[in-house]
N, C-alpha and C positions, 0 to 999 in steps of 0.2 A: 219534149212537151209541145202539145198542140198549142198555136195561138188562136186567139179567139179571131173567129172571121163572121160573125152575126152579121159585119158588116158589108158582107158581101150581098147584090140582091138577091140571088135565090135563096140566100140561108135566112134572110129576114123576111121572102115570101114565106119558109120551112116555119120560120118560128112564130110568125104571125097565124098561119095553119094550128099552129099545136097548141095557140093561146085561146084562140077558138073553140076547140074541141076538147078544151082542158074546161073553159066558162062552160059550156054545155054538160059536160061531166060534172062539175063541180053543183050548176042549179039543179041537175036530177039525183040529185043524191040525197037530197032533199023530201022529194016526191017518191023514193025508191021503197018498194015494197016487196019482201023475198027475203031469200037466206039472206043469216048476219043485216038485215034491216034495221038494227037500233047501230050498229057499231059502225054501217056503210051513213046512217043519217046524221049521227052526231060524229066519227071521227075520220070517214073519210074525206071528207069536205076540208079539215085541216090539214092534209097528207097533201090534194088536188090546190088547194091555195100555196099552200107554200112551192110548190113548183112551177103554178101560175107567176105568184112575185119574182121570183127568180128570174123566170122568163121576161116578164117584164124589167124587172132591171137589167136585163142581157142588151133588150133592146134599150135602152135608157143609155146605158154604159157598154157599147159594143167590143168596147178593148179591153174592158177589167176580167181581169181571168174570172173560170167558173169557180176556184176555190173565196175567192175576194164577197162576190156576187153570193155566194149563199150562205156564205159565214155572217154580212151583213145583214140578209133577210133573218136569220135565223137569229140575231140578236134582236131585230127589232120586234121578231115574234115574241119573241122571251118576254121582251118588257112593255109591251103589249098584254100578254097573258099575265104577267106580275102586276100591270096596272088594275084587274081585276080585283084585285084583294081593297084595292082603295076607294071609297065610295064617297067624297065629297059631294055639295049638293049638282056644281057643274057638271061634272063628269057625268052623274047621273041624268040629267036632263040632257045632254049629249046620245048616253045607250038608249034613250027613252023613243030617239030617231030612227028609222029603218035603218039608212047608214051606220048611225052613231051603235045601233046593233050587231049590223056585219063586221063593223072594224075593232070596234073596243068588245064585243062583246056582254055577256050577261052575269057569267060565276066561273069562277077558277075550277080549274081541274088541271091536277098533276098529269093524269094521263096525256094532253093535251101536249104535254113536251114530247113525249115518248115521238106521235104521230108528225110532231114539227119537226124531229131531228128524220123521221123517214122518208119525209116531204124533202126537206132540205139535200137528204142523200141523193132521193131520185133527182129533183132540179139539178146537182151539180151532175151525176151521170148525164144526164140531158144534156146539158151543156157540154160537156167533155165529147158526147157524141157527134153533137151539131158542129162542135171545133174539126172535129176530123172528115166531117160530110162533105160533100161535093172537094176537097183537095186532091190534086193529080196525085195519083199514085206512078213512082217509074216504071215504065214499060220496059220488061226485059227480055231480052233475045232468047231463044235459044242458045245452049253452048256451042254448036258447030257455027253457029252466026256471028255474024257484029253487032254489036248492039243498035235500035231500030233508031234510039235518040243522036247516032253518029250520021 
């Protein structure tokens, strides 16, 4: 098993890069016009955040394995999304905020899981990838040779 190395610099220059290009993915999706346009504007945006959180929690938590780090995001999405169903008066002047809109949201939808468990899948592939990036791999000889590391 790969351990996590986020904590290494280039892999937190690598993950800072992807959280970039993930925030940028994630506001045009928004604006996106073209095929699959209703399902890229309302569900992929849930797919692209939850691997954004991930990532951010990677950096947050550089040593908690990828399995740790997206089982937690994916709970708090869950009850997140299940907070929706509840409409107290706070809550609701809360989503009434631009913020309090991005993060709590507007109306449940089931579907909404589906797309956080694919999110969630991707981020830990991500992770799992990032764990193995930049580590030495051993250089090995040729058989008629000695080995290069002797």
């Amino acid at each position: 098993m790969a351990t996590p190395t986020a904590s290494r610099p280039q892999n937190r220059w690598l993950l800072a890069g992807i959280l970039g290009i993930l925030t940028a993915l994630g506001l045009g999706t928004k604006r996106y016009h073209g095929p699959l346009e209703s399902w890229v504007q309302h569900h992929l945006g849930d797919v692209l955040v939850m691997i954004f959180l991930i990532g951010v929690a990677r950096w947050l938590w550089p040593r908690r394995s990828a399995g740790v780090l997206s089982a937690w995001v994916m709970a708090i999405a869950i009850g997140i999304e299940l907070l929706q169903l509840w409409h107290p008066p706070m809550l609701q002047a809360i989503r009434a905020t631009f913020l309090g809109q991005i993060i709590f949201g507007s109306y449940f939808d089931w579907w909404d899981f589906v797309h956080y468990g694919l999110g969630a899948l991707l981020g830990y592939g991500g992770l799992r990838w990032l764990d193995r990036w930049g580590q030495e791999q051993p250089r090995v000889a040729p058989p008629d040779r000695p080995s290069i590391d002797q």
